[in-house]
C-alpha positions, 0 to 999 in steps of 0.5 A: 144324198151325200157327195160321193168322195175321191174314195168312193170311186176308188172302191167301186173301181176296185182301186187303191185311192191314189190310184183313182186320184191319178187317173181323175187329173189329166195331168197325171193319167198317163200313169195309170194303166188306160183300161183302169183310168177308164173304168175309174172316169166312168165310175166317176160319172156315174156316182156324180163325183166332182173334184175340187178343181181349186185345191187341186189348181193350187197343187198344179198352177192348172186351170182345169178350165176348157173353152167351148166354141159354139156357132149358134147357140140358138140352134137346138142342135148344140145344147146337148153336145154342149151336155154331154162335154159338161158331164165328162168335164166335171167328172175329170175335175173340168169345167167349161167356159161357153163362147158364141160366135153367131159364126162370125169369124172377128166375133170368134177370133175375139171369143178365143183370144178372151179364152186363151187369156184366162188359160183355158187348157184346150178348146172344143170348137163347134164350128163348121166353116169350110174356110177356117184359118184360125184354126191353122193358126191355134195349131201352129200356136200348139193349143190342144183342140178337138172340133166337133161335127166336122173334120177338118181338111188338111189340119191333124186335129181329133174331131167327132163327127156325125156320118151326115154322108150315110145320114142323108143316103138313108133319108132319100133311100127311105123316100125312094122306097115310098115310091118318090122318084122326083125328090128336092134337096134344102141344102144347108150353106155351102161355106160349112162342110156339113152343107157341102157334104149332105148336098154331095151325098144328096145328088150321088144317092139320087143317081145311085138308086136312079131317081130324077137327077134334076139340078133345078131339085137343089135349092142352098139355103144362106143359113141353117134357118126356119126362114131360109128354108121357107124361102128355098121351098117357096122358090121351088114351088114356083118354077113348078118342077113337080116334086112330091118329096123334100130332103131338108138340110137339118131341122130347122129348114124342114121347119120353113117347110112347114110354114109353106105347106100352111100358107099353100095349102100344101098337104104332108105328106098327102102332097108333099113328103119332108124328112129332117136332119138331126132329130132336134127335141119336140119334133113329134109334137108337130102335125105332122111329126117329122120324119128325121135322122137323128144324131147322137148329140150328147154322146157326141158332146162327151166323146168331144170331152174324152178325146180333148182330156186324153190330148191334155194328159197325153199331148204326144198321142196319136191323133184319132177321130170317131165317125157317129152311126146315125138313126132314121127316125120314121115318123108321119111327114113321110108317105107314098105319093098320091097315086103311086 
């Protein structure tokens, strides 16, 4: 198949091609109307057009380099959200540079500073600390940024983020209608905001719809792991607090939970309900398939990109921040109580 060229994106947009060439370099988009730019990066992308990002380096003393700061990158949450900002990124002429933290606040500072060195033009930070002074540092410094999964508390930063609040509501409103009245919660670290915010919608959706608001249901989990969350499900099992449902944190400790339904001979959902949080890939091939809320990783991923390479062409915009509508996907580790 032939390499579509800068003027085959500028005839499917129905523009001249200088103007396409404008609107595909962040440096010079502001001078294009933002309807037509838009319409000529998404006609890029989808014809597969890259621009050559060393000719047009050497033109501009730009690096069309972006820094991608990832947490875990053993986590499957985050390989489409890193997907997604890849497509956008080599459409605009963009690559990305991929660092991981294994949330280690030295190993970050270490990893941003190495991209920062090699001129990277702005960064999409991945992480979900609570705490996060470098971040309050890299603003003060002007590096352009937009975090992904959170929204950072007293910082004018974009962000792109999950509705995890409404997410979890529609997991325990989905077990309360199966008849679950005592369900527990495998919440997620509370030093990242997305445990502190799914833990917090947990417990006001539970008493908002009248269910059994027993704080011995709460179980924190350490890390976003399969082990942690079996060690969590395995200490509430043995105080006997007679729940018949489970709201995991995110995949991976719903996970855990299957480990200890086998070991127990535990039934789900006969015995025990579980739903998940982020419809990680090949969850319906478990037994049972789990019962998640899906998150729209990749488009997350590529909103990331668009709103970082519009701060690039145009670092006086107003700071904007986009909320993601999420999805219960019902699937066979969910079912009435036994007897209800």
């Amino acid at each position: 198949m032939q390499t579509p060229t800068l003027r085959d994106v500028a005839e499917a947009a129905g523009v001249h091609a200088a103007t396409a060439s404008r609107a595909l370099n962040p440096a010079t988009r502001g001078l294009v109307n933002a309807v037509t730019a838009q319409r000529v990066m998404k006609v890029a992308e989808t014809l597969g057009y890259r621009p050559n990002p060393i000719a047009r380096g050497l033109k501009t003393a730009k690096s069309t380099t972006v820094g991608i700061v990832i947490p875990d990158l053993t986590n499957p949450l985050f390989p489409p959200i890193v997907r997604g900002i890849e497509r956008v990124l080599e459409a605009a002429g963009f690559s990305g540079l991929i660092v991981n933290t294994d949330n280690d606040p030295g190993r970050e500072r270490a990893q941003v500073e190495s991209l920062l060195s090699r001129q990277v033009e702005g960064l999409i930070v991945a992480t979900a600390l609570v705490e996060h002074p470098l971040l309050e540092q890299l603003q003060r410094q002007g590096v352009r940024m937009v975090m992904v999964n959170r929204r950072p508390d007293g910082l004018e930063i974009p962000s792109i983020v999950p509705d995890d609040a409404t997410g979890l509501e529609m997991a325990v409103r989905h077990l309360a209608s199966l008849g679950h009245r005592r369900i527990a919660h495998l919440a997620g670290p509370p030093n990242t905001s997305t445990g502190v915010v799914r833990a917090r919608s947990f417990r006001s959706t539970v008493r908002d719809l009248g269910l059994d608001d027993d704080p011995a249901l709460v179980a924190t989990c350490r890390y976003w792991s399969e082990a942690e969350g079996a060690s969590a499900l395995r200490g509430l099992l043995d105080q006997d607090l007679g729940f018949t449902a489970v709201v995991a944190g995110n995949d991976l400790i719903a996970l855990g939970c299957y480990d200890v339904f086998a070991e127990r001979g535990i039934d789900c959902p006969g015995d025990v309900s579980v739903v998940g949080f982020n419809d990680m890939p090949f969850l319906d091939k478990l037994r049972p398939p789990l019962t998640t809320i899906a998150i729209p990783h990749q488009e997350i991923g590529a909103e990331a990109a668009r709103l970082l390479l519009e701060s690039i062409a145009e670092p006086d915009r107003q700071v904007r921040s986009v909320l993601f509508p999420l999805t219960l996907v019902v699937r066979g580790s969910t079912a009435a109580p036994r007897g209800a």
